[in-house]
Phi, psi and omega in degrees: 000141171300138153308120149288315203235054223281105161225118211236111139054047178253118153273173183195125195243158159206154175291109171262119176260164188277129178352318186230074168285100137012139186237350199219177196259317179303322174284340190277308190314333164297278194288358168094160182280327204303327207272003188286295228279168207265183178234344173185174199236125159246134197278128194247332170211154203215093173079021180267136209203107171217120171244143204259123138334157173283106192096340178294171181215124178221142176294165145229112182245168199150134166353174161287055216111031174269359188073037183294283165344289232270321173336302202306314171334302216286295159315314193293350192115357234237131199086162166211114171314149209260340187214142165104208173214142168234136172241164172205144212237102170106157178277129197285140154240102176280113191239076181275294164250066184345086173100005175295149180071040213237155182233103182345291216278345169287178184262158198306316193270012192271296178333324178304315177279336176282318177290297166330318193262334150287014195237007185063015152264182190280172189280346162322307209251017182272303182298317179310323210239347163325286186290015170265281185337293182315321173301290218271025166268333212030058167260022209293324210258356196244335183344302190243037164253167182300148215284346171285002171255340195275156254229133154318314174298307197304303193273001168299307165345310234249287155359296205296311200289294190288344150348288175282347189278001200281341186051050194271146158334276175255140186240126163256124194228146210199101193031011183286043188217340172292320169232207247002197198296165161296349145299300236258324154342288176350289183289326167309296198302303168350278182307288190320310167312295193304339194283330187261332167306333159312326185068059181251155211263148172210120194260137197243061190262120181206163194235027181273088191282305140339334172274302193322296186351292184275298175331296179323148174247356208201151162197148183239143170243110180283131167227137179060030177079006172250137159318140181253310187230188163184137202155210191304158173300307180298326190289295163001276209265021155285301216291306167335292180305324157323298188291330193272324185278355154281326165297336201291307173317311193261021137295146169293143176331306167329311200283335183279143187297138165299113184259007170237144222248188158338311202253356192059022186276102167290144205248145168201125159323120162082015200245289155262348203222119153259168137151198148306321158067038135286333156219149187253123164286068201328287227218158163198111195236144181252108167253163179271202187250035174228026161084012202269157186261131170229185194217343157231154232216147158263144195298184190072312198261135226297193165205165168222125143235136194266100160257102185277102229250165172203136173226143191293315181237172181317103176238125187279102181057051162306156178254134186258138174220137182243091177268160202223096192230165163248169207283015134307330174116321190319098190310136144258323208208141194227133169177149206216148172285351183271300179328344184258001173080034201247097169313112172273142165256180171301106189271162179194144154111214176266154187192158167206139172245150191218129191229109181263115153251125187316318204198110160230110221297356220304179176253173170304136188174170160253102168283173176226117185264101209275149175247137192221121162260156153207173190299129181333301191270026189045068178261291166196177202272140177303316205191083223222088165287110177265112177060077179217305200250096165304137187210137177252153202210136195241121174241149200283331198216138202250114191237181181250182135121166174314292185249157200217076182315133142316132163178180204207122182315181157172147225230113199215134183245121186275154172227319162225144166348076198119344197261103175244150168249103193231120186263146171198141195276095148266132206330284196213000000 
C-alpha cells in the first residue's frame, strides 16, 4: 500500500501576545508599541515525522497542548508549517470544527450549500446528495427554517451530516465524539466504520481512550510537541496509560480533582465526564421554587439549575449548556447561553451560573439533566457531565407523548339555534 499521508520533519510555532494588546492604531499610540509584540513564543510542534497508508485508521493521543489540534490543521490544509513538509494524497474530508462557517440567519438548506461547496463539492453534487445529507441530519421537518432556531444538537447533526457526504479519501477527525447524546455517538462511530471499510485513510485525535483502542490500527502519542511513542493501537495507549496514572500518583492529595459530585454520583473520565478541563464544573444543583434541592419535580413547576464553575486561568466567553433528555435518549429540552444571546465576558477563578425555567412541562418520566461549559467558538468542551444528575417528573394525568402542557377540553351542546351552552373539563 501507498502512503496517503507523509509528514517530514514539521514544526509548528505560534505567537502569544499580551492579554491587553491594543486592537486600534489609536490604542497602540496610547499604550507604546511594546504591547504589538508577542511575549513569548509556543512551540505546538516540534520535528514531527510520520507516514499513514492508504486505508489505515491512526490515533493521535496526548495532553491538552501537546499538538494533536494543530497536527490535524496542518494536514488538513488550515495552515503551513513553519519547518518540514506535509504531502496528502487524495480528497481530504475534515470533522474539525463542527458547524464552523454556518451563518445563523440563513436557512439549514441555504448552509447546507454554502458549507458543502467550501468542503470542495460542486454546487452539482451538493444538489445530487441533498436530500441523503437531510435524512441523516434528521432535519426533514426543519431544513429550511433559520439556523438561529435550530437546537446545538440540530446543527452539530447538520455540520456531521455534510461532512460525510464529502466522500473523501482521507478523513480528519478531531474530537467531535466528545459530546453530544448516544444517538448521535452512534451514529458518528457508524459512518466512520462504513468509511474504513472502503479503505478510506483516517487520522483520529480523541482523548476516548477506549475509542482510539478499539477503533484504531495504529496510534502516535504526543508529548510537547513531539512523538513520544507509535505503534500498535494496544501497545500504545498501554504505555500512555502507564505514564498518566504514574504522574497521577505522584500528585498531592490537595492537587486531585473532585470526582464526586454533590449527589454521590462518581464523575469518571471519558465515561461520564469529558472535556479539557480547563475550567471545571464544581457543583451542580436542581432546585425548586424555594431554593431547595430536588431530584423529583411535579410537572408544571419551576426548576433552577444552579451551576458553579472554577477556571484556574483567563477563559474567553465560555459557553454554558444545558440538555434535558429521557432515558431513552430522546432530546425534551436544549439551551445554551450563546443561542440565548447572554454575551460572556472573560472569566477567571470561581463563578455560578443559574438557568431558571419558569415550567416544566415534561410528561411523567425519568429525565437526565446533562450539564457542558465549552470553548467560545464550540471548538470542544472545557467540561461535559452526561447522565450524572437524574430528575423524575410526576405528571397529574397519565398520558403518552413528551410535554404535558396546561390546557383544557371543552364541550359545547347546541340546544337552539344559535344558541350554545358551554362547559369545560380543565386538565389541572
Amino acid at each position: 500500500m501507498s502512503d496517503t499521508i507523509i509528514v517530514d520533519q514539521v514544526s509548528k510555532e505560534y505567537r502569544i501576545y499580551h492579554a491587553h494588546r491594543p486592537t486600534t492604531l489609536q490604542e497602540a499610540i496610547l499604550q507604546g508599541l511594546r504591547r504589538i509584540k508577542p511575549v513569548e513564543k509556543f512551540k505546538a510542534l516540534d520535528s514531527v515525522s510520520f507516514a499513514i497508508k492508504s486505508g489505515q485508521m491512526v490515533g493521535v493521543i496526548g495532553a491538552n497542548g501537546a499538538g494533536k489540534s494543530s497536527l490535524l490543521r496542518l494536514i488538513g490544509g488550515v495552515g503551513r508549517p513553519d519547518k518540514g513538509k506535509v504531502k496528502v494524497r487524495g480528497r481530504i474530508g475534515a470533522l474539525l470544527d463542527l458547524g464552523a462557517g454556518f451563518h445563523s440567519d440563513l436557512t439549514g438548506r441555504e448552509n447546507t450549500y454554502i458549507n458543502g461547496i467550501i468542503s470542495g463539492l460542486t454546487r452539482r453534487e451538493v444538489e445530487d446528495q441533498f436530500d441523503s445529507i437531510v435524512a441523516f441530519a434528521e432535519l426533514e421537518g426543519f431544513i429550511d427554517n433559520p439556523l438561529r432556531t435550530y437546537s446545538t444538537g440540530m446543527r452539530m447533526r447538520l455540520a456531521f451530516a455534510i461532512a460525510v457526504h464529502i466522500d473523501p479519501d482521507i478523513l480528519l477527525i478531531d474530537e467531535v465524539l466528545a459530546v453530544g447524546d448516544m444517538a448521535f455517538q452512534e451514529k458518528c462511530l457508524k459512518r466512520i466504520a462504513q468509511f474504513k471499510e472502503q479503505g478510506c485513510t483516517i487520522l483520529f485525535v480523541s482523548h476516548d481512550i477506549n475509542k482510539v483502542r478499539d477503533l484504531c490500527d495504529e496510534v502516535i502519542w504526543l508529548q510537547n510537541g513531539r512523538i513520544k511513542a507509535q505503534g500498535t493501537s494496544d501497545s500504545v495507549v498501554q504505555q500512555y496509560t502507564d505514564a498518566m496514572s504514574s504522574e497521577t500518583k505522584q500528585r498531592t492529595p490537595k492537587e486531585m480533582p473532585v470526582a464526586v459530585t454533590s449527589g454521590g454520583t462518581e464523575l469518571r473520565v471519558h465515561e461520564n465526564r469529558f472535556g479539557s478541563m480547563e475550567m471545571k464544573i464544581m457543583s451542580v444543583r436542581l432546585l425548586d421554587s424555594l431554593d431547595q434541592p430536588v431530584a423529583q419535580l411535579t410537572s408544571g413547576a419551576p426548576l433552577s439549575i444552579e451551576i458553579v464553575y472554577h477556571a484556574p486561568k483567563i477563559i474567553e466567553s465560555p459557553i454554558f449548556s444545558v440538555l434535558i433528555s429521557r432515558d431513552d435518549g430522546l432530546v425534551c429540552y436544549d439551551t445554551n447561553t450563546a443561542t440565548a444571546d447572554l454575551a460572556m465576558t472573560s472569566v477567571q477563578g470561581q463563578g455560578q451560573m443559574t438557568l431558571q425555567i419558569e415550567r416544566l412541562d415534561l410528561n411523567s418520566g425519568h429525565y437526565w439533566v446533562d450539564i457542558g461549559i465549552y470553548e467560545k467558538n464550540w471548538a470542544y468542551a472545557y467540561d461535559h457531565h452526561w447522565h450524572v444528575y437524574p430528575l423524575q417528573v410526576h405528571a397529574p394525568l397519565d398520558e403518552k407523548g413528551v410535554v404535558c402542557p396546561p390546557s383544557q377540553w371543552r364541550i359545547e351542546k347546541s340546544i337552539e339555534p344559535q344558541d350554545t351552552v358551554l362547559d369545560s373539563v380543565k386538565r389541572y
